[in-house]
C-alpha angles and dihedrals in degrees: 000000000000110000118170111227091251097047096052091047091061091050089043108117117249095244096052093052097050091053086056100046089048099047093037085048092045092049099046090049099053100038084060091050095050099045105044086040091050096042124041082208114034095173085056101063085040083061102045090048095047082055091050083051094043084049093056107046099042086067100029095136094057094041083051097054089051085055098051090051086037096053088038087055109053086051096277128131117233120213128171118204117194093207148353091279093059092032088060091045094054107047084051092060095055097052096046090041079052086043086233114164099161120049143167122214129181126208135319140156101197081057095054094043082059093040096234106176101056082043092059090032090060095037086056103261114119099230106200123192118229110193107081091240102051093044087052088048086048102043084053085051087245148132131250119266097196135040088221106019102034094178091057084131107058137067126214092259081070099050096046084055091056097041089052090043084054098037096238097152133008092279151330115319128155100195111132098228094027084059087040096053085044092059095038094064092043093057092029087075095031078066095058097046096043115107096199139023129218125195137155115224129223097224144008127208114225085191097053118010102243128141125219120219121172130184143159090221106043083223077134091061094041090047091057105037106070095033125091092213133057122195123183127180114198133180101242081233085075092079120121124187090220158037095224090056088071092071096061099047093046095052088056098035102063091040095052091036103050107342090259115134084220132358115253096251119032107173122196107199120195103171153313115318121299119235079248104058124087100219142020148073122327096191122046124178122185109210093203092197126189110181094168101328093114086048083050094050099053084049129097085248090061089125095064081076089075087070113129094195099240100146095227100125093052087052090056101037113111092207093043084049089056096038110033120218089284103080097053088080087227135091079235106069138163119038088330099055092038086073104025101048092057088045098045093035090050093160095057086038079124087057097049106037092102091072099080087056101058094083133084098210108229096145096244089125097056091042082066099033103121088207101035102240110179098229111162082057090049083046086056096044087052088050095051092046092058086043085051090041089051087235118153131209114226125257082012107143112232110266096205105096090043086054089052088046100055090033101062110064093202095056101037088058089049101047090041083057090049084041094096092063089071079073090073107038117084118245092243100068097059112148107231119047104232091046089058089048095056101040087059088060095058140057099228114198124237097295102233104186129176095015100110095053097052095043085058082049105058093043090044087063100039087055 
């Protein structure tokens, strides 16, 4: 159901909204502390790390087509999937072609934006979730409200009610670690019966075909090592040109994501397992997927592929700290997911066209960026673009007369003179409806028109 942002956050539950205030505020505070107490210049390293992307992405065919030899190379298969639809099909294939009926999968956000798991569930492969987050999300039948914490919204009340619900554990307990071990021995022997394990994979070397995976569980390494097959499903933005620029992006990556100068497992994968090593897959497949990211990046958004998918402008965001991920419609949720869902989702770009304007712009999103994507200036360019397509938010008020209004010296003067007389008219008897409706909504300061003119004015004529 359509629910613009500001909607849902006034029907959000107390509770809800507080977990997600706390975590966002915590992450945003300690992933400051770390990085300015780590790099003498910060911004520096932003910059350096937007170049690598831009890199990257200006010559994307031909880094593409290095990862592909370089994966072929090292034992892997390559596919390429124009959209979700292929993507799904795909992947299915190779598990049936494999006879795999259980599987574990980590996490992974492209995953989430095709909606992966329902797909193999239906299609009769238990799809189990690996990170603790996203099996809690999955056990409650819900999405993810984070792109790194996918739980932000619940406390541990919540989860004890669910583990109890699912009979993970003797009885209800809300102890952190006691609700961590639980989980640990449920999935511990999930591991050992799955047939086939699916991850994404945080970057992709064009130099040497390996794939990066990082994650604070090492749910990613248990997943792959007692399973025959490995399947991994990438956005073709991942792509790097080298080894070295990993170091870069890793160093920013932990730090923005969770304060951590590097997350406790960081996995390079080069291939399926060597004759000389005791464990691991003996099958790897790589899924390259595009789904609008060449349409993106002929766009004049391009830059939003840079995105590392640390989470740190959601953290920061002042209307993602109100709303919650949940109510952008999108896996991608807060300032991120407010340009790239519209661009990536092109056919419910009416839907969504509500999501660039749920921001107030005040550039907190782009200061935290760790590759310095522009993004109040991507907000304004998707705004423009649904002025320009003639598509209309719902519940916006029109913006004409005010446009009249600005736009004619004489009558502004004069309005902003009359101004003072809103002070003393109640809300209610606004003129237009959707203005009323939308002054209701908002909490408008002593209008003081006029003031500033006549105040020039007078010093004007006193010089």
């Amino acid at each position: 159901m359509h629910q613009k942002i500001d909607t849902y956050a006034r029907t959000m539950r107390e509770e809800k909204q507080h977990s997600v205030l706390m975590g966002a505020t915590a992450s945003t505070e300690k992933r400051y502390s770390v990085l300015h107490q780590d790099f003498e210049d910060p911004d520096a390293l932003r910059t350096l790390a937007a170049g690598i992307k831009d890199h990257a992405l200006a010559n994307l065919d031909r880094y593409l087509a290095d990862a592909e030899g370089a994966l072929t190379a090292n034992g892997a298969h390559v596919h390429w999937a124009t959209d979700g639809e292929e993507a799904k099909d795909l992947i299915l294939g190779i598990l049936r072609d494999h006879n795999v009926t259980q599987l574990t999968k980590s996490k992974s956000m492209v995953a989430e934006e095709i909606h992966l798991n329902p797909f193999l569930i239906e299609n009769g492969i238990e799809c189990l979730e690996s990170d603790l987050g996203e099996f809690i999300v999955q056990l409650d039948g819900d999405e993810p409200s984070h792109i790194v914490r996918p739980i932000i919204h619940k406390n541990r009340r919540e989860i004890a009610e669910t583990f109890q619900r699912e009979h993970i554990g003797a009885d209800y307990n809300d102890d952190p670690e006691i609700i961590t071990r639980r989980a640990r021995v449920h999935l511990r022997k999930k591991y050992f019966e799955a047939q086939a394990g699916i991850t994404g994979a945080n970057f992709v070397s064009a130099e040497s075909g390996r794939l990066v995976l990082v994650t604070n569980e090492g749910n990613a390494r248990f997943g792959m090592a007692p399973v025959p097959l490995h399947i991994a499903i990438v956005g073709i933005e991942k792509i790097v040109a080298r080894d070295r620029d990993l170091a870069v992006l890793l160093n920013l990556l932990g730090r923005s994501a969770t304060g951590q100068q590097l997350t406790v497992y960081t996995q390079f994968i080069n291939g399926p397992r060597g004759k000389d090593q005791p464990s691991g897959p003996e099958h790897m497949h790589v899924v390259f997927l595009d789904n609008g990211r060449t349409d993106v990046l002929a766009s004049n958004c391009k830059e939003i592929l840079r995105c590392i998918r640390c989470s740190a402008c959601q953290n920061v965001c002042p209307v993602y700290r109100q709303a919650s991920g949940h109510a952008y419609r999108s896996p991608y949720g807060g300032p991120v997911g407010a340009v790239l869902s519209p661009l990536l989702f092109g056919k419910r770009f009416p839907e969504l066209a509500d999501l660039p304007k749920a921001s107030s712009l005040c550039g907190a999103c782009q200061e935290v960026c760790p590759v310095d994507i522009p993004i109040p200036d991507l907000l304004l360019r998707l705004r423009d673009r649904a002025k320009k397509e003639h598509v209309k938010s719902p519940g916006t008020p029109p913006m004409a007369p005010f446009a009249a209004l600005a736009t004619n010296p004489a009558v502004w003067r004069t309005s902003m003179t009359m101004s003072k007389a809103m002070n003393h008219l109640p809300i209610r008897f606004a003129p237009v409806a959707p203005l009323q409706a939308w002054i209701k909504q908002r909490t408008l300061p002593e209008w003081h028109g006029g003031d500033f003119r006549k105040w020039l004015k007078e010093r004007n004529d006193n010089d």
